[in-house]
C-alpha positions as CSV (number, residue, x, y, z in Angstrom):
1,X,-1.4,-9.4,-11.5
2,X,-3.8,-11.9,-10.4
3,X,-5.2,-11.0,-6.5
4,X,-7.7,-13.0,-4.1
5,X,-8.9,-10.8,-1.4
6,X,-9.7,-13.1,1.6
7,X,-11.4,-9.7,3.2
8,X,-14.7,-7.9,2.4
9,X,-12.9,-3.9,3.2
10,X,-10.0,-4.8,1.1
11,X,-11.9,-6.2,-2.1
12,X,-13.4,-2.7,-1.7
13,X,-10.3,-1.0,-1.7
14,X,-9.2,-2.8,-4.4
15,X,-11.8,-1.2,-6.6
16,X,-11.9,2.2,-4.8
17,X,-8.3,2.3,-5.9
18,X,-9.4,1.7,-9.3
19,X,-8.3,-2.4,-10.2
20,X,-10.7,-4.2,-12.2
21,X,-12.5,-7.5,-12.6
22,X,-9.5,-8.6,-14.6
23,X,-7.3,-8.5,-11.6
24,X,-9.4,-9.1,-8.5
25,X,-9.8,-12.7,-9.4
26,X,-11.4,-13.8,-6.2
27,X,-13.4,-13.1,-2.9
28,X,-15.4,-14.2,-0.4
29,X,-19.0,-14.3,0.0
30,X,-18.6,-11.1,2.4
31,X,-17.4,-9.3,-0.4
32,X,-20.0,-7.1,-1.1
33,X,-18.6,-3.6,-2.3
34,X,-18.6,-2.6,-5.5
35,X,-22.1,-4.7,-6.1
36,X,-22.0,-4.1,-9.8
37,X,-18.2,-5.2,-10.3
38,X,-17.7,-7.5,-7.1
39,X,-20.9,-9.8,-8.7
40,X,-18.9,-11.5,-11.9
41,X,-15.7,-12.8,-9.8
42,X,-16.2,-16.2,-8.1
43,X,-16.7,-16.8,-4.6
44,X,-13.9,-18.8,-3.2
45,X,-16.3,-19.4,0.4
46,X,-16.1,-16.9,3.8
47,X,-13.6,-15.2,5.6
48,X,-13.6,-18.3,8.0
49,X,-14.3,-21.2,5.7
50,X,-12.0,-20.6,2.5
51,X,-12.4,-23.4,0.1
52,X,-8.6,-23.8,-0.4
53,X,-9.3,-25.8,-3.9
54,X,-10.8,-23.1,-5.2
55,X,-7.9,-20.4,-4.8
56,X,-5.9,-22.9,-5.7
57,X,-7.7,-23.6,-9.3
58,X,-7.4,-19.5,-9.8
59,X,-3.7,-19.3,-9.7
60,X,-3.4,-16.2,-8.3
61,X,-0.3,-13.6,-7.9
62,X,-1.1,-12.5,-4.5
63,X,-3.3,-13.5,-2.1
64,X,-5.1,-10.4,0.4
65,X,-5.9,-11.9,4.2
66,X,-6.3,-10.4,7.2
67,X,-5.0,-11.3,10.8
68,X,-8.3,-11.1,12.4
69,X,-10.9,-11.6,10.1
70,X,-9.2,-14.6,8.4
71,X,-8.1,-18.4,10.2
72,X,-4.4,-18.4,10.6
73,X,-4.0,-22.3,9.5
74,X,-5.9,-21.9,6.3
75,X,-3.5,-18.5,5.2
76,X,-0.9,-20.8,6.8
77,X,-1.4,-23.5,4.4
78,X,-2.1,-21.3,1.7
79,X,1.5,-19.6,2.2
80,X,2.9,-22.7,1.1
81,X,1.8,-22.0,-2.7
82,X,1.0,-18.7,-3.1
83,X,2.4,-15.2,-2.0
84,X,0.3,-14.2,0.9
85,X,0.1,-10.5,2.6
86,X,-1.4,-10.7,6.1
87,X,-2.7,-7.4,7.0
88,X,-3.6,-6.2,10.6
89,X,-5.1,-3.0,11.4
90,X,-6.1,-1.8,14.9
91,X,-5.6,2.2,14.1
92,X,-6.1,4.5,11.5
93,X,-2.6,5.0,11.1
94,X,-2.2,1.4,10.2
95,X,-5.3,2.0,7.5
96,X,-2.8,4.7,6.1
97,X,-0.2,3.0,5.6
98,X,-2.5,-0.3,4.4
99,X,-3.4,2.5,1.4
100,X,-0.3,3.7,0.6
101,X,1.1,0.4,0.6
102,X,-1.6,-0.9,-1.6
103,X,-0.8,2.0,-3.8
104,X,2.5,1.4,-4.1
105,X,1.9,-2.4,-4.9
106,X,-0.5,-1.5,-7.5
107,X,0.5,1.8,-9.0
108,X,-2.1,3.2,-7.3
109,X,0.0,5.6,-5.7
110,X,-2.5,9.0,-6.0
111,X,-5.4,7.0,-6.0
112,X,-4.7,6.0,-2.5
113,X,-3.1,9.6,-1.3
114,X,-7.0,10.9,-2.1
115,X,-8.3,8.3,-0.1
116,X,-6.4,8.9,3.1
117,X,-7.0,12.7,2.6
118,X,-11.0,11.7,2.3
119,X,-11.1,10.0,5.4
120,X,-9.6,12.3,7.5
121,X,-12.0,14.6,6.2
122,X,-14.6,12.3,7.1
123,X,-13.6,12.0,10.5
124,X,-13.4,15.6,11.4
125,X,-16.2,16.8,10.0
126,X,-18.6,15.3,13.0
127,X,-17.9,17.0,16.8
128,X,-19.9,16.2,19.9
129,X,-21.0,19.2,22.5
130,X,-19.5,17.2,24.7
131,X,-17.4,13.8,25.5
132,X,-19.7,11.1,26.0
133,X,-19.0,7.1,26.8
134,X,-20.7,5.2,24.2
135,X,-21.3,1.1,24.6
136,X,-20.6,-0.1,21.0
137,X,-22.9,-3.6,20.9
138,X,-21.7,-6.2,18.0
139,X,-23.5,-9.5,19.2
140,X,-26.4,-11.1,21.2
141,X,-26.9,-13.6,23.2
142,X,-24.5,-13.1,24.6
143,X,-23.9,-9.3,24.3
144,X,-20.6,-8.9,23.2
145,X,-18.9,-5.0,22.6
146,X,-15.6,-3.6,21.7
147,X,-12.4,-3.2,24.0
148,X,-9.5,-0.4,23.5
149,X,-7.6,-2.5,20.8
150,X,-9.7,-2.6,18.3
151,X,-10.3,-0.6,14.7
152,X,-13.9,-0.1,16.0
153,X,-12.8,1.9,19.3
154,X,-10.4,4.2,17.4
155,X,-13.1,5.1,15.1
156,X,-15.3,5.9,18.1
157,X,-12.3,7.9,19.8
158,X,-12.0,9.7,15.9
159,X,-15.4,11.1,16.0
160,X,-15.4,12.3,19.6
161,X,-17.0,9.6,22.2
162,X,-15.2,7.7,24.6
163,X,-15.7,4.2,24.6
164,X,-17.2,2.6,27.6
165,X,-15.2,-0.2,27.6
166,X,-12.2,1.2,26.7
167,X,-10.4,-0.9,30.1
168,X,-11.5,-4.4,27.9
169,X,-9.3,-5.7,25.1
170,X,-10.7,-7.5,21.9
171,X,-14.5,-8.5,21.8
172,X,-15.4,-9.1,25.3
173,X,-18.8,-10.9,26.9
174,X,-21.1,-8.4,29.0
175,X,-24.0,-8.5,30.7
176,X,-26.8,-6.1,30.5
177,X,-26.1,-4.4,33.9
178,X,-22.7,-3.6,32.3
179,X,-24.3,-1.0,30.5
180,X,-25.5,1.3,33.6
181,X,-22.9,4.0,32.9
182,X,-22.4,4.8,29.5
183,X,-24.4,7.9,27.9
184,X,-25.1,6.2,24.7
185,X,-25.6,2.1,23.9
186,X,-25.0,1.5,20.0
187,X,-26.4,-1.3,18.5
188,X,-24.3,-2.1,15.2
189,X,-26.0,-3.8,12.0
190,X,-23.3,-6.2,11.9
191,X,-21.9,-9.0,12.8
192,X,-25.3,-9.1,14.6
193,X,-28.1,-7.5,12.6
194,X,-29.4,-5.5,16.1
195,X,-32.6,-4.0,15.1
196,X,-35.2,-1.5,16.6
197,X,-36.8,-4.8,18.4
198,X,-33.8,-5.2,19.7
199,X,-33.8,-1.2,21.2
200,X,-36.7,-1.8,22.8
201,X,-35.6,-4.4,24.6
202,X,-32.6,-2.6,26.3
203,X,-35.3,0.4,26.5
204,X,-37.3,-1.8,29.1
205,X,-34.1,-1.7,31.1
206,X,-32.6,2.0,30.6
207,X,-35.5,3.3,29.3
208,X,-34.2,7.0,29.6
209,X,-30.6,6.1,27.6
210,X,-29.7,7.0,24.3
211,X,-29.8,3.9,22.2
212,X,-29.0,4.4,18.0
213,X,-28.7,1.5,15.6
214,X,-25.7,2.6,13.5
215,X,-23.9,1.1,10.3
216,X,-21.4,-1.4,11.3
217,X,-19.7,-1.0,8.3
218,X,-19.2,2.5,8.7
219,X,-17.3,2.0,11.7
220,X,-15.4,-1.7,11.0
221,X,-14.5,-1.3,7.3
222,X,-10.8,-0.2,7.2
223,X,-9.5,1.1,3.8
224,X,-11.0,2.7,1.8
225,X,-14.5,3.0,3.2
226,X,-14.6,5.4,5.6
227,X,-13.9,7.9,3.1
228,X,-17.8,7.6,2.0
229,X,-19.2,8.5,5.5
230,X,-18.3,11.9,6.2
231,X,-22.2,12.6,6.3
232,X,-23.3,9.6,7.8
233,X,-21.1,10.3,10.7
234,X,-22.1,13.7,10.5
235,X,-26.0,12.5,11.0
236,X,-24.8,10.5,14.0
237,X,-23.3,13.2,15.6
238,X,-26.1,15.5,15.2
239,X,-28.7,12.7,16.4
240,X,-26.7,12.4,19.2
241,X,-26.3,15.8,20.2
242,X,-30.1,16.3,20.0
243,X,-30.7,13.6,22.0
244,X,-28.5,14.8,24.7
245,X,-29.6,17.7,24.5
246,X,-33.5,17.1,24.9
């Protein structure tokens, strides 16, 4: 079978769940997991700007998309030709069930019972000394965070902080005085690449607040991902505490 995945967590999953070059026959330019594997299959443009011509010169089986990360008129007008499965996950239930389904579609039925297993171990291996309301930053200018519904707060809620915002829904617009209450601010590498410049900047404002750069992938990649950052999370959690602490 011939798939295009239209989204960076699922080409990885693809892999993770052990299809091959031979099958993953297209992605986008997001696409970055495996590096060594994902590098020999063409680019068919980003998750926003699909070149439709090129999917359509692959001929593939299935086509991978996303209901967030992907524009609905370009899957629309690619569901005219191809078989298209539109995923949507906001919990990690529904990254579960994305697994098992993509093991069952693949034959990658054990494959994908080890990953759900790994991630759950990954998420409860990290525990706070105590419930704390972290501010989860993905943009600048203007600052934009996470509300309740997203796959970014449930990972937050997995590994014991309450998120801030947790009264907002999607990606809302806030304003640096916003940010008076919460315990921690996290800066994430992605979409927006926040960097330590970019701490010190909100330090001139709360100077005495725990800020962390943390991986954005760690806590946005849905499928199979999360499995790999049992100790990353771990780290966090201990960083955290210390800072608290102190």
């Amino acid at each position: 079978m011939k798939v295009v995945s239209l989204v960076p967590s699922i080409t990885e999953a693809l892999f993770d769940l052990g299809l091959t070059e031979h099958e993953v026959a297209g992605r986008t330019k997001f696409c970055i997991h495996p590096a060594g594997k994902v590098r020999h299959i063409p680019v068919i443009g980003g998750t926003k700007n699909i070149h439709l011509d090129r999917i359509r010169a692959l001929q593939p089986d299935l086509i991978l998309a996303n209901k967030e990360e992907n524009v609905k008129e370009q899957v629309e007008a690619l569901m005219a030709d191809f078989k298209v499965i539109v995923t949507d996950i906001e919990t990690v239930e529904d990254n579960d069930a994305l697994l098992e389904d993509l093991g069952k579609l693949f034959h990658k039925e054990e494959s994908a019972r080890e990953f759900n297993l790994k991630i759950r171990e990954a998420l409860n291996q990290a525990a706070l000394n105590s419930k704390l309301k972290a501010a989860y930053l993905i943009w600048k200018n203007p600052y934009m965070t996470v509300g309740s519904d997203t796959f970014i707060d449930k990972i937050l809620s997995e590994i014991g902080f309450e998120n801030f915002f947790k009264d907002r829904k999607r990606y809302p617009e806030i304003q640096v005085e916003d940010l008076a209450g919460a315990d921690v601010i996290m800066l994430s590498s992605e979409p927006f690449p926040f960097k330590e410049k970019h701490v010190e900047e909100l330090k001139t404002v709360y100077p005495d607040k725990t800020m962390l750069i943390v991986d954005g992938e760690a806590f946005s990649w849905y499928g199979t991902h999360i499995a790999k950052c049992g100790d990353y999370f771990k780290g966090l959690i201990d960083k955290v505490n210390a800072e608290v602490i102190k």
